[in-house]
N, C-alpha and C positions, 0 to 999 in steps of 0.2 A: 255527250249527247243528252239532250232536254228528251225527257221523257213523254207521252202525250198523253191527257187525260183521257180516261175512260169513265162513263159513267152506264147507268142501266135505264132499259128504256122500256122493255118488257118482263112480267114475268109469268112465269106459268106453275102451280102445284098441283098434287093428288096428293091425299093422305085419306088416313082414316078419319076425319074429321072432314074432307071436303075435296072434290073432283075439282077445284077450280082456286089458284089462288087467293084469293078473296074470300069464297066459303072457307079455304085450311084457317086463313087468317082469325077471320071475325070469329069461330069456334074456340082458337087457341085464347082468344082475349076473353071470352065468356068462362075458359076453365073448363071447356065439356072435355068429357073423356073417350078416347077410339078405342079403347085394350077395351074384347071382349072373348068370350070363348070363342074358339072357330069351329067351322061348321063344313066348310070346302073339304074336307077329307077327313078320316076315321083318326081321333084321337086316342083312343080308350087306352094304345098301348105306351101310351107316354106320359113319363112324369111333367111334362108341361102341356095343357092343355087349352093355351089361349094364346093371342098374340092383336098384335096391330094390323088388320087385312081392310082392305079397301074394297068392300062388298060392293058397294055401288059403283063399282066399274067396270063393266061388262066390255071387254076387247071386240067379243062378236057384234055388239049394238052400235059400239063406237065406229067401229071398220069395216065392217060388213063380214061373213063368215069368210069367204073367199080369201080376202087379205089378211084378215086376224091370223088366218090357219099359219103365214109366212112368215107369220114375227110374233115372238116369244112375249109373252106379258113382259116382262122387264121394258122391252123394248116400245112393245105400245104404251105404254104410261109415257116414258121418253117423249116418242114422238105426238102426244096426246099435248102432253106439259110446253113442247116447241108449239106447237099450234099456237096454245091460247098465248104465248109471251110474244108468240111473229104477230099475232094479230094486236096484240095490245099497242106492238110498238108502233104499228101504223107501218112498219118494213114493207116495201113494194120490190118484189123481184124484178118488178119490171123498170125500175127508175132506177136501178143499183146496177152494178161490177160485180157477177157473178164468185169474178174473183178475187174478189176483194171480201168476200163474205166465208169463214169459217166456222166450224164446229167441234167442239172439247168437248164429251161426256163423260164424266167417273162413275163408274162400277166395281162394287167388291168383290162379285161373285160372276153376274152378266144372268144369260140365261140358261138357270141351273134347272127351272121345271121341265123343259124341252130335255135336259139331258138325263132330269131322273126320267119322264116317262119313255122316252125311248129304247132308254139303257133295260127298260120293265121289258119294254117289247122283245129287243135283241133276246132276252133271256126266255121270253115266252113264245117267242114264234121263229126267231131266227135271223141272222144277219139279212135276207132278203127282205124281210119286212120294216126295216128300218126305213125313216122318214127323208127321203134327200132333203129337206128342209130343216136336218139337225144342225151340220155345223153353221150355217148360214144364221141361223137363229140363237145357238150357243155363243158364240165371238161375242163378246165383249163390245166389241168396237163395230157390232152390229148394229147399236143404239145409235150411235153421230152418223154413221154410213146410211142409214134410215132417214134419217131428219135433211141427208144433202143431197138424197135422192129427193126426196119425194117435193125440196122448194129449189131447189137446182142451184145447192152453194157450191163451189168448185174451189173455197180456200184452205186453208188448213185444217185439217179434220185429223183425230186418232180419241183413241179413249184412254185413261187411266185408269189404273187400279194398284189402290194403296190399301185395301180394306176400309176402315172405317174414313181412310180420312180421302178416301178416290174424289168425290165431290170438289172438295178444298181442293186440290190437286189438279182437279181440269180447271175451276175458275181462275185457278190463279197462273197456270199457264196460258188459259185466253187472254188475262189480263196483261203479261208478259207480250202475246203475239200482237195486240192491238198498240200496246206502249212504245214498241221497237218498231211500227211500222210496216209487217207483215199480213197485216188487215187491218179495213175500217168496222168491220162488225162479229163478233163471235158470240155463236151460241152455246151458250156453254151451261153447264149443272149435274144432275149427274141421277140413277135410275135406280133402283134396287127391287125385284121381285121375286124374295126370298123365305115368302114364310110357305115354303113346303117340309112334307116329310122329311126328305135326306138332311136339310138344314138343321130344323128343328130339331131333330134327333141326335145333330151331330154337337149342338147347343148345350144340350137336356146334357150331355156325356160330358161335355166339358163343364156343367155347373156351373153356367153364367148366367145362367136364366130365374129368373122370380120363379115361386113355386108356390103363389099363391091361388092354386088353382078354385077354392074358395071365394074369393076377391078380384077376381082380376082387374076390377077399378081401381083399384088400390097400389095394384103391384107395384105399378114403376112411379119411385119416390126417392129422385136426387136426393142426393146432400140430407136425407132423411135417416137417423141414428137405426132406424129398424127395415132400411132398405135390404136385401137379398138377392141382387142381382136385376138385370136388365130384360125387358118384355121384347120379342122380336116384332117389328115392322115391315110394313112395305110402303113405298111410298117414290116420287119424285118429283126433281123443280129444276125444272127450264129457266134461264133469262138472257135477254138480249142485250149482251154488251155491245158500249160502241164511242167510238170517239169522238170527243165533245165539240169538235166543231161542226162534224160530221151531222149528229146528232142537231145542234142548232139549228145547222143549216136547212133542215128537212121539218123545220118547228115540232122536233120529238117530244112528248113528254116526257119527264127527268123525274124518277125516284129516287134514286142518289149517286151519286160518285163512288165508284170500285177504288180506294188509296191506298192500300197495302196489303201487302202479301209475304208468307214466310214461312218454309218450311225445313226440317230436322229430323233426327231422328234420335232416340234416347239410347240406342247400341246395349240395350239391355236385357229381354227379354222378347220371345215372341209372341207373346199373349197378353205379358203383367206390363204396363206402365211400370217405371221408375220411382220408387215411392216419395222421394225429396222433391218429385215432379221438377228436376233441373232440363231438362230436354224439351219441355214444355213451356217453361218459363221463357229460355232463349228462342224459341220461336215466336213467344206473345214481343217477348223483346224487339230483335226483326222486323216483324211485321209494323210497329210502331213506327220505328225506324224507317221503313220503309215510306210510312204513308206521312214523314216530314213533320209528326207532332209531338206533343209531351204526351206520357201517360195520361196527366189530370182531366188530359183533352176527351178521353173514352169517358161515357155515360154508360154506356150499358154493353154488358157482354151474354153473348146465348152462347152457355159451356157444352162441352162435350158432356157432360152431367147422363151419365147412363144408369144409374144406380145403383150400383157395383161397388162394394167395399171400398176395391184397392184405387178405383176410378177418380172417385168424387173425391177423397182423401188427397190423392197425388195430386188433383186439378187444383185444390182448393191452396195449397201448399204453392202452386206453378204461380198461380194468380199473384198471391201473398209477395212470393219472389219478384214476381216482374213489376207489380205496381207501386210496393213498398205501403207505407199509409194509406195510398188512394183506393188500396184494396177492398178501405173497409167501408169507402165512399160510394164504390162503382154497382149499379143495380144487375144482379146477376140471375140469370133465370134457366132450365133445363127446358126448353117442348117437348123434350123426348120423356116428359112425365105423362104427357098427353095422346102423343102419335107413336111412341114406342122408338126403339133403335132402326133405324132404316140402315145400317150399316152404309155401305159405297155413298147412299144420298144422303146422308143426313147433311155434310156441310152446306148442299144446295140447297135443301127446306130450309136450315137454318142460316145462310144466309139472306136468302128472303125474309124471313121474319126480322134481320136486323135492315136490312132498306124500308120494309113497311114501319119497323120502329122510327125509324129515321126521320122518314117522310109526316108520318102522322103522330108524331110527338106521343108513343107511349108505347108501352113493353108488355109482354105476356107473362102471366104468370108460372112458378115452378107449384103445379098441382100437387097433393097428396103428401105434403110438408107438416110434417105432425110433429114428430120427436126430434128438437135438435140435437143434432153432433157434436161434441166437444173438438171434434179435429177439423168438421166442416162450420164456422163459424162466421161465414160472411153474411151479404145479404143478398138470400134467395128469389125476394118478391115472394112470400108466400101465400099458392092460391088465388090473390088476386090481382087483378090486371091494374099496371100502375102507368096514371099520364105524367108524362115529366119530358123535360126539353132534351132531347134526344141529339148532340151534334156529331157524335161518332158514338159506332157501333161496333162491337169484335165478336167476329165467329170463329170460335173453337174447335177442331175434327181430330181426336188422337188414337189413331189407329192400330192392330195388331200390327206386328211388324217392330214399333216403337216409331212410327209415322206419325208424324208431328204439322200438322199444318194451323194457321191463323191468318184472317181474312180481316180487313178495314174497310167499313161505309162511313163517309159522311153527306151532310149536306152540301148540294152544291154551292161554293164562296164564289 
């Protein structure tokens, strides 16, 4: 069976850097930085006292207080991020097949704020006082269930959650459902609104987290010899897959072609990557494979680059494996130097970033690249935004668990 192209036709982002795909964009290419201290609840008692938070997005201004109160910040970003990618694509519910239209979102965690402040209540006023609007808001899979209410998709819908790499993992099953014929359109990407107390705290305890509470411009610095760990994020990114003929026929605009897909798992630890990065490499493998090209064919890949010791080291090592020489060729860059770890979303922002690379012939840069590594030795784009002919693109997502995901954009041929 011929498989059928999918390509992208909308997208949507928030981050710290910008409520709108476009503003996250144009920020990352300028090198401005999101990590700053926070301010949304009491830090005094924690050894990390900054992160990646999306001040500028107000649930209650966006939804109005009455809906906001029904869905969990995770979930409004979600369906904030579906918005602007439905509108972009030009998608008309009314000229479509309901059912023919689906929705894939990844989530690491879902909606954890709803369930710390409620869990505060239960413990302060009593099981009576609890919210009937917890679990509805906690589910995970409240995010896609949201996004096919509220535009009336009736195709395939579920969330994943793989940790870091949940994102990777809904795209590339949309991309899957749209290839085999299951649907003409899926919305797929993925949500994370994570930087609360309970998180935070449970971060700081596990000693993944930058500590440069001094700096927090600074802190999160891939592939950098004097990195210390990872800045926590929030952030998501919507886009509108959809089938290229599909998609022609309705004159869509085309950002790029969704070509490959591939996921693993390194059966090694639940927290550490595998330090030979062999479980990662056969996934960039895969995916290659998948999307019908040679290695030499990638231009640019946006790494799972979190700034973590054993991260950057094991990535750099997976790269090396799976490209062979082209390793030393291929222009490599972190965002999450910029917008911090989004955890469940990072593959969605980041594969945005490799379509608009794609599309607009140039790459973002890996911010706050000071000290090279003798172990991380590639080429990180340091700092600054580099134009170069972009024909394929690879996003990286390697998750706790040893969840291994790699994603392929090119231009459309």
């Amino acid at each position: 069976m011929e498989k059928r192209r999918v390509v992208i036709t909308g997208m949507g982002a928030a981050t710290a850097l910008g409520t709108t795909a476009e503003g996250s964009w144009e920020n990352m290419l300028a090198g401005k930085n999101g990590v700053a201290p926070l301010e949304h609840f009491d830090t005094t008692e924690f050894s990390v006292k900054f992160g990646a938070y999306i001040s500028e997005f107000d649930g209650d201004e966006r939804f109005g207080k009455s809906e906001a109160r029904k869905i969990d910040r995770s979930s409004q970003l979600a369906v904030h991020c579906a918005d602007e990618a439905i509108q972009e694509s030009g998608l008309s519910a009314d000229q479509e097949d309901p059912e023919r239209i689906g929705v894939i979102l990844g989530s690491g965690i879902g909606g954890i704020s709803e369930t710390e402040s409620q869990h505060a209540r239960l413990l302060e006023k009593g099981p009576r006082r609890v919210s009937p609007f917890l679990v509805p808001k906690m589910m995970v899979n409240s995010m896609s269930g949201q996004i096919a209410i509220r535009h009336g998709y009736q195709g395939p819908n579920f969330a994943t959650a793989s940790a870091c790499a949940s994102a990777g993992h809904a795209l590339g099953m949309a991309l899957r459902t749209i290839q085999y014929g299951d649907a003409d359109v899926m919305i797929s990407g993925g949500a994370e609104s994570a930087v609360t107390p309970l998180t935070l705290a449970g971060f700081c305890s596990l000693k993944a987290l930058s500590t440069r509470n001094e700096d927090p411009a600074h802190a999160s610095r891939p592939f950098d010899k004097d990195r210390d760990g990872f800045v926590l994020g929030e952030g998501a990114s919507v886009m509108v897959l959809e089938e290229l003929e599909h998609a022609k026929k309705r004159g869509a605009q085309i950002f790029a072609e969704l070509v490959g897909f591939a996921n693993n798992d390194d059966a090694y630890h639940i927290t550490a990557p595998s330090p030979d990065g062999r479980g990662a490499a056969r996934a960039l493998q895969l995916a290659i494979r998948d999307a019908g090209i040679e290695s030499t064919a990638i231009d640019y890949i946006n790494a799972h680059g979190t700034s973590t010791l054993y991260n950057d080291k094991s990535e750099t090592a997976a790269i090396k494996a799976a490209f062979g020489e082209h390793a030393r060729k291929v222009s490599i860059s972190s965002t999450k130097s910029m917008i911090g770890h989004l955890l469940g979303a990072s593959g969605a922002v980041e594969l945005m970033v490799c379509a608009m690379a794609t599309y607009r012939n140039v790459v973002p840069p890996t911010i706050n690249y000071v000290t090279p590594d003798p172990d991380c030795d590639l080429d990180y784009v340091p700092n600054e935004a580099r134009e170069m002919p972009v024909r394929y693109a690879m996003s990286n997502s390697l998750g706790f668990g040893g969840h291994n995901t790699s994603l392929i954009v090119g231009k459309l041929s």
